[in-house]
Structure formats: structure tokens, C-alpha cells
Biopython code that builds the backbone (N, CA, C, O; Angstrom):
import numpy as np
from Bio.PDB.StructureBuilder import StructureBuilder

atoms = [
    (1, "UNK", "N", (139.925, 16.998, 40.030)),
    (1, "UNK", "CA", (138.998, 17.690, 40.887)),
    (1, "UNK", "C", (139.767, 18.344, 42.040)),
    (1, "UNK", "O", (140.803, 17.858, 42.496)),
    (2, "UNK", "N", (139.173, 19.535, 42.510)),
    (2, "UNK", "CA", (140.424, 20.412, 43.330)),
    (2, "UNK", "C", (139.156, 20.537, 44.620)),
    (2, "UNK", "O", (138.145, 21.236, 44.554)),
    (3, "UNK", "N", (139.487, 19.817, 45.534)),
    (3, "UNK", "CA", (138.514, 19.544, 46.832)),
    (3, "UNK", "C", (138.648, 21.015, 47.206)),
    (3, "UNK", "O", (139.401, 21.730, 46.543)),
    (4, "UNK", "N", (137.866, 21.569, 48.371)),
    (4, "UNK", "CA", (137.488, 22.910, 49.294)),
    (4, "UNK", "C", (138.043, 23.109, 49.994)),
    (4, "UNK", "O", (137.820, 22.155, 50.740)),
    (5, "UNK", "N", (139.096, 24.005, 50.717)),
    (5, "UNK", "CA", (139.100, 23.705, 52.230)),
    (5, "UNK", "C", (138.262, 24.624, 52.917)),
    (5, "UNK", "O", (138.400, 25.843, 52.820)),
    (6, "UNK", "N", (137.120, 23.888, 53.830)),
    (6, "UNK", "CA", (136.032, 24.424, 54.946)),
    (6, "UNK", "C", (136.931, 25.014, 55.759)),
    (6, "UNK", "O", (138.087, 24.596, 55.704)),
    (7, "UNK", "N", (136.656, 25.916, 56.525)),
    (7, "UNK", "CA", (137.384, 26.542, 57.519)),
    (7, "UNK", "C", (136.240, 26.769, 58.880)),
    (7, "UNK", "O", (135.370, 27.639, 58.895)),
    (8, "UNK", "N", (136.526, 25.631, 60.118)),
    (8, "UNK", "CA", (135.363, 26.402, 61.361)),
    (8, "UNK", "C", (136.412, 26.807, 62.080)),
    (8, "UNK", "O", (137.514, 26.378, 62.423)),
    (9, "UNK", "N", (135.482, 28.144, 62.259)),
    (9, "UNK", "CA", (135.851, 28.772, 63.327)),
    (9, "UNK", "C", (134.769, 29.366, 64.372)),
    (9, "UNK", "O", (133.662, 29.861, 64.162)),
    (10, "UNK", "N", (135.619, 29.098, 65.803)),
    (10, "UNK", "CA", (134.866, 29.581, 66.673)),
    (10, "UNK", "C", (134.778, 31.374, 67.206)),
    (10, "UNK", "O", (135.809, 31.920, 67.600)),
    (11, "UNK", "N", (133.699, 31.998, 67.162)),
    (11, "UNK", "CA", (134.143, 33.360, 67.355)),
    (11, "UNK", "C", (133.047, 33.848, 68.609)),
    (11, "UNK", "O", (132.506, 32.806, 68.979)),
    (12, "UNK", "N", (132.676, 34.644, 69.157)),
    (12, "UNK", "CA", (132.113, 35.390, 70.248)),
    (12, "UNK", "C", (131.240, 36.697, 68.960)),
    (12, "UNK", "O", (131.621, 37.606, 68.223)),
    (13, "UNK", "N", (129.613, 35.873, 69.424)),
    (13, "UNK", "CA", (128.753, 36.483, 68.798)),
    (13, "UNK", "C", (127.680, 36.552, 70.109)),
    (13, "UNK", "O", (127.592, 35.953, 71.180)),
    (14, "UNK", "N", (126.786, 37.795, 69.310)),
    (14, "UNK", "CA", (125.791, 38.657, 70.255)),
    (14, "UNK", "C", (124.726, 37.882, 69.603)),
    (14, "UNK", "O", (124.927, 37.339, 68.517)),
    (15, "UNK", "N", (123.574, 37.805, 70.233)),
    (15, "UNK", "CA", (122.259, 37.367, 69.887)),
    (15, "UNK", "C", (121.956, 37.908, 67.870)),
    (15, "UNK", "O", (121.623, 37.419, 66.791)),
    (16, "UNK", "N", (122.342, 39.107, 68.454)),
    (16, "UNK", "CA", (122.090, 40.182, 67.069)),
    (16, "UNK", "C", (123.100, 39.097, 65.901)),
    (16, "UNK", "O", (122.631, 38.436, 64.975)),
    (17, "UNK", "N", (124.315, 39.172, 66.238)),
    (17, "UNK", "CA", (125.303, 38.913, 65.161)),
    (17, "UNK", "C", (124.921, 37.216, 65.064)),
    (17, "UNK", "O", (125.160, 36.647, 63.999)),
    (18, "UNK", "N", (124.439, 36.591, 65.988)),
    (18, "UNK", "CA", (124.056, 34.867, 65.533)),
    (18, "UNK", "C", (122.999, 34.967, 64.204)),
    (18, "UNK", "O", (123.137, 34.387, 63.127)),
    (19, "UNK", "N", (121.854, 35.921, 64.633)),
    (19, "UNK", "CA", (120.767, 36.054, 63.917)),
    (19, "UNK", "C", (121.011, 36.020, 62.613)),
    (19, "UNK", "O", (120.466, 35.224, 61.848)),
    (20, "UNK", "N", (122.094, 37.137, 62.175)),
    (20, "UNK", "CA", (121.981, 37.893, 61.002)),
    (20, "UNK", "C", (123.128, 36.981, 60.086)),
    (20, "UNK", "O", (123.302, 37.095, 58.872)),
    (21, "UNK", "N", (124.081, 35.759, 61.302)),
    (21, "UNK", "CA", (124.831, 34.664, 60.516)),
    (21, "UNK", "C", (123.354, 34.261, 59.889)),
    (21, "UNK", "O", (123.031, 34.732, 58.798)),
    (22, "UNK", "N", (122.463, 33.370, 60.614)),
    (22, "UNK", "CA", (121.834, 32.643, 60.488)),
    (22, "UNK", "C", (120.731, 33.006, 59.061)),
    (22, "UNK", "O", (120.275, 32.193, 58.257)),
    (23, "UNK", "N", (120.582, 34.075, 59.095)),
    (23, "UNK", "CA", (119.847, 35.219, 57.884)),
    (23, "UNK", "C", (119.961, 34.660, 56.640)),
    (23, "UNK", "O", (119.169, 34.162, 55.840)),
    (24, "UNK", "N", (121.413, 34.912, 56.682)),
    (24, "UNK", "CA", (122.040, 34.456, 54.881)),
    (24, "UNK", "C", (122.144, 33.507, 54.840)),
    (24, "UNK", "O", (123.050, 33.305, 54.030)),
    (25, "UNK", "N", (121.660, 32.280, 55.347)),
    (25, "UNK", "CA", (121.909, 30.741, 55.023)),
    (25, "UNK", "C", (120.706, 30.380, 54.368)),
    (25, "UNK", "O", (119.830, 31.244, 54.411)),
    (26, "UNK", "N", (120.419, 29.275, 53.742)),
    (26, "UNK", "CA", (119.331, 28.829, 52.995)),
    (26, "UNK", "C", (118.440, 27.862, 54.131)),
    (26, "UNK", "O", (117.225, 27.903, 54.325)),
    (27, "UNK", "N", (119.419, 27.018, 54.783)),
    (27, "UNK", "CA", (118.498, 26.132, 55.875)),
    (27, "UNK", "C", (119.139, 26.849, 57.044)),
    (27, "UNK", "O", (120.135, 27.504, 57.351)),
    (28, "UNK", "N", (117.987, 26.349, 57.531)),
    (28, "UNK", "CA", (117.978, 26.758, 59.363)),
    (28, "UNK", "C", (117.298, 25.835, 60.251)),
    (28, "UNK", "O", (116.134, 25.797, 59.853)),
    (29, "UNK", "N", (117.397, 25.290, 60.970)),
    (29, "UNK", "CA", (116.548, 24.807, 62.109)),
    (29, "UNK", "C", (116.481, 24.626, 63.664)),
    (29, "UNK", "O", (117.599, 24.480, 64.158)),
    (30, "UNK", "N", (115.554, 24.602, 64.460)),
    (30, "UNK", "CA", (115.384, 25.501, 65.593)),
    (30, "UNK", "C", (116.844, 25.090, 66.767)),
    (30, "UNK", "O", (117.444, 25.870, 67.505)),
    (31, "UNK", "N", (117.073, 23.586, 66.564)),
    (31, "UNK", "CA", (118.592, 23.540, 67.642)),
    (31, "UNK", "C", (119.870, 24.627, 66.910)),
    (31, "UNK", "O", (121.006, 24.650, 67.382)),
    (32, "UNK", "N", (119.537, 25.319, 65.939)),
    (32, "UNK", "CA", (120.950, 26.409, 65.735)),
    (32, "UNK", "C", (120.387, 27.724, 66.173)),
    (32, "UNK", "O", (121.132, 28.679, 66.391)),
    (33, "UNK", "N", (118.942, 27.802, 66.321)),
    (33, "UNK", "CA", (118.672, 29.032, 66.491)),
    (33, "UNK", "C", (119.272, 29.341, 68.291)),
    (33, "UNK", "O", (119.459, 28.592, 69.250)),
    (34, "UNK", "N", (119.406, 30.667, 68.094)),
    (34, "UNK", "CA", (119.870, 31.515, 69.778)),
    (34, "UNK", "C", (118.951, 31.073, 70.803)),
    (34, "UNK", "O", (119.420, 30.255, 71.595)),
    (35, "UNK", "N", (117.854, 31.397, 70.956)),
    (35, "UNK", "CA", (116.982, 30.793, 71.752)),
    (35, "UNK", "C", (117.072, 29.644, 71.970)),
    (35, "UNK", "O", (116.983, 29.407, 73.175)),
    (36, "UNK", "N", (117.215, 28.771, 71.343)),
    (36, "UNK", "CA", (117.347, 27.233, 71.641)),
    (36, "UNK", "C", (118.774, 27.212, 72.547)),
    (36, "UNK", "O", (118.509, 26.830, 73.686)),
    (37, "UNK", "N", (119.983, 27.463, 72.400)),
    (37, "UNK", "CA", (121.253, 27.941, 72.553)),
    (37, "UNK", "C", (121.067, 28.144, 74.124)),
    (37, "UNK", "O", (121.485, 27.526, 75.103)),
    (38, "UNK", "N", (120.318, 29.196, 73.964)),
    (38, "UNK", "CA", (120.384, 30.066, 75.619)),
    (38, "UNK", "C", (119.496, 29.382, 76.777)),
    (38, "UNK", "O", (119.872, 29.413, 77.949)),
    (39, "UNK", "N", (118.304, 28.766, 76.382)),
    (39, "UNK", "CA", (117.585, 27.750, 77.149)),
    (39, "UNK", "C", (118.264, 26.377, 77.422)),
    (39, "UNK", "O", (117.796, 25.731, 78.360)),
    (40, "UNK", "N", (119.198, 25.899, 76.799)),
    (40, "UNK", "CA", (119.905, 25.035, 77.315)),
    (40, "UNK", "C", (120.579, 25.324, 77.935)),
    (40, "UNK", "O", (120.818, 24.406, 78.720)),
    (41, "UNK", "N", (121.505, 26.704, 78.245)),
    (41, "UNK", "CA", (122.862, 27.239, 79.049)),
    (41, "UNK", "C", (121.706, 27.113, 80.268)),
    (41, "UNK", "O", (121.843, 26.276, 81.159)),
    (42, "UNK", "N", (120.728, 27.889, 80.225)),
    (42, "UNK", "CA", (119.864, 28.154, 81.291)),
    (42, "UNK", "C", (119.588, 27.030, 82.317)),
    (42, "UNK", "O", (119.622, 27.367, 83.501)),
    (43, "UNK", "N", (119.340, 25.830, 82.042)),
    (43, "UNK", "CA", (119.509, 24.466, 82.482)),
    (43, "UNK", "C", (120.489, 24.245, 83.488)),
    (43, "UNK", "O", (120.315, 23.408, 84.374)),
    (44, "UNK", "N", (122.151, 25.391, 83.347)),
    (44, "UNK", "CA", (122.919, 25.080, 84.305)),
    (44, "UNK", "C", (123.862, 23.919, 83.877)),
    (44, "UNK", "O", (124.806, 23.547, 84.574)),
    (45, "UNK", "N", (123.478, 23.289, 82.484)),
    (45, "UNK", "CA", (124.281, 21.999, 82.477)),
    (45, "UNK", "C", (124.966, 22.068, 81.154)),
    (45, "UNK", "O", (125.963, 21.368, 80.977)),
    (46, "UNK", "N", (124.495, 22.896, 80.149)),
    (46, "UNK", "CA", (125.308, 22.789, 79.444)),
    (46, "UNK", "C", (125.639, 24.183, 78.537)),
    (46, "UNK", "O", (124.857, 25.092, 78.261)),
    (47, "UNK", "N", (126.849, 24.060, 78.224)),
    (47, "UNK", "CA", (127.575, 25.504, 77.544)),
    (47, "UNK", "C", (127.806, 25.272, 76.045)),
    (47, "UNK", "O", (128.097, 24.201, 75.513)),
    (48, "UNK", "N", (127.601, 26.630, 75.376)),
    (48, "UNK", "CA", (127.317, 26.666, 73.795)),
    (48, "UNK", "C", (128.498, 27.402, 73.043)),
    (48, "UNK", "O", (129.272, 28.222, 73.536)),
    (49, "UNK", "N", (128.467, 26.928, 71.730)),
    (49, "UNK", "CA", (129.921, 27.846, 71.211)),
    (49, "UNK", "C", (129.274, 27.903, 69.814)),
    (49, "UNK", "O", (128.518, 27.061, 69.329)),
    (50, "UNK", "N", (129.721, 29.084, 69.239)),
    (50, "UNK", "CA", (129.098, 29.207, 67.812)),
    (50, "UNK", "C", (130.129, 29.587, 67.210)),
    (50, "UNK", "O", (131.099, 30.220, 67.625)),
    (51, "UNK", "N", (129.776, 28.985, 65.736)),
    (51, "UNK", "CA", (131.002, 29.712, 64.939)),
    (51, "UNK", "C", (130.412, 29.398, 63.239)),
    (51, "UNK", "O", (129.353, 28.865, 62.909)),
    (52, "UNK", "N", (131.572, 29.967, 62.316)),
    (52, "UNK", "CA", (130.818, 29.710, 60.967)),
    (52, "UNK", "C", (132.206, 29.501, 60.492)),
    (52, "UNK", "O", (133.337, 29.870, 60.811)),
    (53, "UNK", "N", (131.345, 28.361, 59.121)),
    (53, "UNK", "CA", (132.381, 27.626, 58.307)),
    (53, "UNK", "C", (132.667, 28.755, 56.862)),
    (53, "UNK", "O", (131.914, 29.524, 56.264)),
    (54, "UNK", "N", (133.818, 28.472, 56.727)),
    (54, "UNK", "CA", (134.442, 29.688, 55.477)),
    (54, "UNK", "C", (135.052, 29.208, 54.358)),
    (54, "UNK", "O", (136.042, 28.520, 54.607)),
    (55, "UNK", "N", (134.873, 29.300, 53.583)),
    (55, "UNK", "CA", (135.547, 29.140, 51.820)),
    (55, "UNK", "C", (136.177, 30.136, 51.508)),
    (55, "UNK", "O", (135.571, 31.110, 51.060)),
    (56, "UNK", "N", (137.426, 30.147, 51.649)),
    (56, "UNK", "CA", (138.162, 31.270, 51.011)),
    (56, "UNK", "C", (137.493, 33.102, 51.492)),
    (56, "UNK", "O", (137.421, 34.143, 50.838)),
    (57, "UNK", "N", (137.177, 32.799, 52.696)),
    (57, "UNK", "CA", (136.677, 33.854, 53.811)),
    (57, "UNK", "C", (135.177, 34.263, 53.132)),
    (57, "UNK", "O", (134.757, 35.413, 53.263)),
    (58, "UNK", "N", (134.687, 33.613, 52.666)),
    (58, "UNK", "CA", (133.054, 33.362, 52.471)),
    (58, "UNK", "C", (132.540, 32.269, 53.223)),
    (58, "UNK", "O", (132.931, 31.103, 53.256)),
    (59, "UNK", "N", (131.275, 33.022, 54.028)),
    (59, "UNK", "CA", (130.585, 32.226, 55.012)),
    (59, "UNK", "C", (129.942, 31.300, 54.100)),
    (59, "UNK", "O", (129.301, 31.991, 53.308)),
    (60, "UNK", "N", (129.802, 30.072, 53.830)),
    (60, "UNK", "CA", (129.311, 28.734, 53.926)),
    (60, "UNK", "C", (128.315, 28.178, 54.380)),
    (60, "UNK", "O", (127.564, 27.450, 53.731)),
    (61, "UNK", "N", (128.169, 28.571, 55.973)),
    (61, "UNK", "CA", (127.659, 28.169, 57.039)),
    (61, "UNK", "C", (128.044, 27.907, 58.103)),
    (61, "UNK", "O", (129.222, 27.575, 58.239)),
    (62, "UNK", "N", (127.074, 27.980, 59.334)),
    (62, "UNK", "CA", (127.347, 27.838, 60.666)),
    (62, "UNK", "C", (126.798, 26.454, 61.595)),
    (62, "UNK", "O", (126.107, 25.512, 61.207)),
    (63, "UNK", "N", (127.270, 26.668, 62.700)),
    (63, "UNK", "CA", (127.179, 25.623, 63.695)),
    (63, "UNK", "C", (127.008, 26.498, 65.413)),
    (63, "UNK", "O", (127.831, 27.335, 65.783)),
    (64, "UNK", "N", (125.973, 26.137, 66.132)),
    (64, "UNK", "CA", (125.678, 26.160, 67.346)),
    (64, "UNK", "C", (125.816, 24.484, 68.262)),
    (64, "UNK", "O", (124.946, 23.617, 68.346)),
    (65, "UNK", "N", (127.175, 24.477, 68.828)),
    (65, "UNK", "CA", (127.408, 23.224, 69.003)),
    (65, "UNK", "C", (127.288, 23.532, 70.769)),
    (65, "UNK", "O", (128.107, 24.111, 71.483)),
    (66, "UNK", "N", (126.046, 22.953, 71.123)),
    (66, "UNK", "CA", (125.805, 22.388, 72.863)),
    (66, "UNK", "C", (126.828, 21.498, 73.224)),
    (66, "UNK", "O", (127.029, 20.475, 72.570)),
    (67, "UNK", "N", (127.651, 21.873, 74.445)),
    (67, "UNK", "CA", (128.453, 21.115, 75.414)),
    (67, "UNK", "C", (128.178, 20.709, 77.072)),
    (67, "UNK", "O", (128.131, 21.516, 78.000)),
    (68, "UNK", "N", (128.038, 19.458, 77.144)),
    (68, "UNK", "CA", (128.142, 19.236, 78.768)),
    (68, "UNK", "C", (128.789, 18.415, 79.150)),
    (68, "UNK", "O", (128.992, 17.399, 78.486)),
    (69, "UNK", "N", (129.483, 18.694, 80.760)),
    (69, "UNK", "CA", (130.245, 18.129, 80.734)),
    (69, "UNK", "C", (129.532, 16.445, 81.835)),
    (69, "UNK", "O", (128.452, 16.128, 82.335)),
    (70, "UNK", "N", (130.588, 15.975, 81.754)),
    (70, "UNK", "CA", (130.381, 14.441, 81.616)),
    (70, "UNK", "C", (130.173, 14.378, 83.811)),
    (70, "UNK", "O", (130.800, 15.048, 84.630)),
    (71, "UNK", "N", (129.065, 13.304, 84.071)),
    (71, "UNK", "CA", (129.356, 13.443, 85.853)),
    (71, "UNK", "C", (130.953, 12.949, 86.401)),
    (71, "UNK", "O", (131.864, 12.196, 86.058)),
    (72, "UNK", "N", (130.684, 13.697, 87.235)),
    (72, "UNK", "CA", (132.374, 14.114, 87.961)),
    (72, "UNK", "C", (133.448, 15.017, 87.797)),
    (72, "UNK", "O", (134.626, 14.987, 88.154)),
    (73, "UNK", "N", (132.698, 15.895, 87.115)),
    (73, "UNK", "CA", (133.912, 17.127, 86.494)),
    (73, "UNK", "C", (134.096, 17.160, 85.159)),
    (73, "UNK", "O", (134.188, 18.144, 84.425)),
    (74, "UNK", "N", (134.153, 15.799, 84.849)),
    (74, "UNK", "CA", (135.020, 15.368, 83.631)),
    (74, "UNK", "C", (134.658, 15.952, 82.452)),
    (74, "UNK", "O", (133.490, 15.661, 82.194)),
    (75, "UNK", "N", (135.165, 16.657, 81.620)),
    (75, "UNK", "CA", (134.874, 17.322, 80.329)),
    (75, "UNK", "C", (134.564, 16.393, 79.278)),
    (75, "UNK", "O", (135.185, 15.393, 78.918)),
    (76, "UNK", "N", (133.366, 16.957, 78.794)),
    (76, "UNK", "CA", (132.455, 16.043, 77.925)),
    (76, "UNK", "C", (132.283, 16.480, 76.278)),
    (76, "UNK", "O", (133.219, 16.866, 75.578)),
    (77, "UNK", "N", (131.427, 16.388, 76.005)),
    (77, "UNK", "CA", (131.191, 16.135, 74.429)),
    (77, "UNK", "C", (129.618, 16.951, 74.553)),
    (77, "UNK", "O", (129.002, 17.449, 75.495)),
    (78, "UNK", "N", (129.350, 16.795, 73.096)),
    (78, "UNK", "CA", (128.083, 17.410, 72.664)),
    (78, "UNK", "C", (126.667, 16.211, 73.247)),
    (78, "UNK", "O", (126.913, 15.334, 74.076)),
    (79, "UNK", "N", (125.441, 16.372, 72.724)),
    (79, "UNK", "CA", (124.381, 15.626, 72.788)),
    (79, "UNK", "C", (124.960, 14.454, 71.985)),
    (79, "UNK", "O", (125.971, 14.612, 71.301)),
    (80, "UNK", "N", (124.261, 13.170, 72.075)),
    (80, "UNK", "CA", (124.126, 11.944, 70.987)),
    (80, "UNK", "C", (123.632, 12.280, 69.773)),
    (80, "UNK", "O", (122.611, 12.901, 69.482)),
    (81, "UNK", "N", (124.630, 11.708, 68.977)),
    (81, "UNK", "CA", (124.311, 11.850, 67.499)),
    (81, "UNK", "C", (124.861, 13.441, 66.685)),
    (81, "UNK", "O", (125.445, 14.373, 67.237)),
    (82, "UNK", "N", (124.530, 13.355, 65.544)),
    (82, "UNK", "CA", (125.395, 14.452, 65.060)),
    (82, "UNK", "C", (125.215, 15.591, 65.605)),
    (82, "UNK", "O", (124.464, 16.079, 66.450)),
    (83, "UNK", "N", (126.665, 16.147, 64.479)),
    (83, "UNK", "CA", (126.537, 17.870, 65.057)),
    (83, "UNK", "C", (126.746, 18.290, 63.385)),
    (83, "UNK", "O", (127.625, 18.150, 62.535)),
    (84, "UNK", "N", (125.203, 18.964, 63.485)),
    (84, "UNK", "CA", (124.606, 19.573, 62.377)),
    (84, "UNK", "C", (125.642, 20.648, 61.870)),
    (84, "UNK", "O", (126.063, 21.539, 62.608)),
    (85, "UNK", "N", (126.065, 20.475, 60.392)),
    (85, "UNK", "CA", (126.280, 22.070, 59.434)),
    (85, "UNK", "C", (125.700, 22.476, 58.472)),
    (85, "UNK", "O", (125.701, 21.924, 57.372)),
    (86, "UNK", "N", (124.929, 23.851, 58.865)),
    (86, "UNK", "CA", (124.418, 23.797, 57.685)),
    (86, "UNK", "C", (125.266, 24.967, 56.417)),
    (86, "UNK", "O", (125.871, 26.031, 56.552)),
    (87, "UNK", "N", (125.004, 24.322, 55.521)),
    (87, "UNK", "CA", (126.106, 25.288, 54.043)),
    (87, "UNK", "C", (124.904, 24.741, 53.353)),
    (87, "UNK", "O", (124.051, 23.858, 53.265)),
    (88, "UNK", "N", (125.512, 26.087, 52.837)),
    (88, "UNK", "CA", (125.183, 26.118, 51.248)),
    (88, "UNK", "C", (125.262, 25.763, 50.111)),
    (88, "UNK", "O", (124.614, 26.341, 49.238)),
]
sb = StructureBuilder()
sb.init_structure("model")
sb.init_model(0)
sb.init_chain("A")
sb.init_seg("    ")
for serial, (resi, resn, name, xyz) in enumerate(atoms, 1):
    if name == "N":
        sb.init_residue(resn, " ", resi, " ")
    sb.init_atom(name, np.array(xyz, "f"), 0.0, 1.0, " ", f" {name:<3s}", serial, name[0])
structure = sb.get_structure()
């Protein structure tokens, strides 16, 4: 058996270009959608990074991964519990 290699990468997308990742995937749900994304930045507390996973430079699927950072400065991690991918 000859395993995959997934490839994430993080890239700098527009509302438009998240959407139209999000388009061609089979699942979706509302913490990957943009809106969800931007109402949390809005909060002041936490910052978002998007990117999509690749097979041999075929999108797979993506990830909208929320970051905040930890009290006292200290650089933190995502919410509790997983961080969703969705593929195909």
C-alpha cells in the first residue's frame, strides 16, 4: 500500500477566494465558513489563518484554524478540542 502525502498549506485568501475553496468540497460546516472566521477576529481576541490540504497539487480540502493567544502575551493555541479537515 503506497500511503498519500497531504500537503497544508497556509496562504492569504479574500472572502471571495475562501468561498469558492469552500465550493468544491463535499462537507462544509459553519466554524470553516468566512463569516464565522471574521466574527471571531472581531472579538479582538482571536486571529484566523486559512489554508488547503493538497495531493499531488489537487485540493483535498481546507482548514480555517482560530488562534488566541494565551493571558499574558503568551502565544497560544487554537479552541479545545479538534481542528477540523475537511477532504474528500
Amino acid at each position: 500500500m503506497i500511503a498519500a502525502m497531504i500537503r497544508f498549506s497556509v496562504k492569504a485568501f479574500d472572502a471571495v477566494g475562501w468561498h469558492a475553496v469552500l465550493a468544491d468540497l463535499a462537507d462544509q460546516s459553519l466554524p470553516q465558513a468566512w463569516s464565522y472566521g471574521a466574527a471571531k477576529v472581531a472579538t479582538g481576541l482571536w486571529r484566523v489563518e486559512r489554508g488547503i490540504l493538497e495531493n499531488d497539487s489537487a485540493t483535498v480540502g481546507a482548514a480555517q484554524v482560530l488562534i488566541r493567544d494565551l493571558p499574558g502575551g503568551l502565544p497560544g493555541g487554537g479552541p479545545k478540542g479538534e481542528v477540523e479537515f475537511y477532504c474528500e
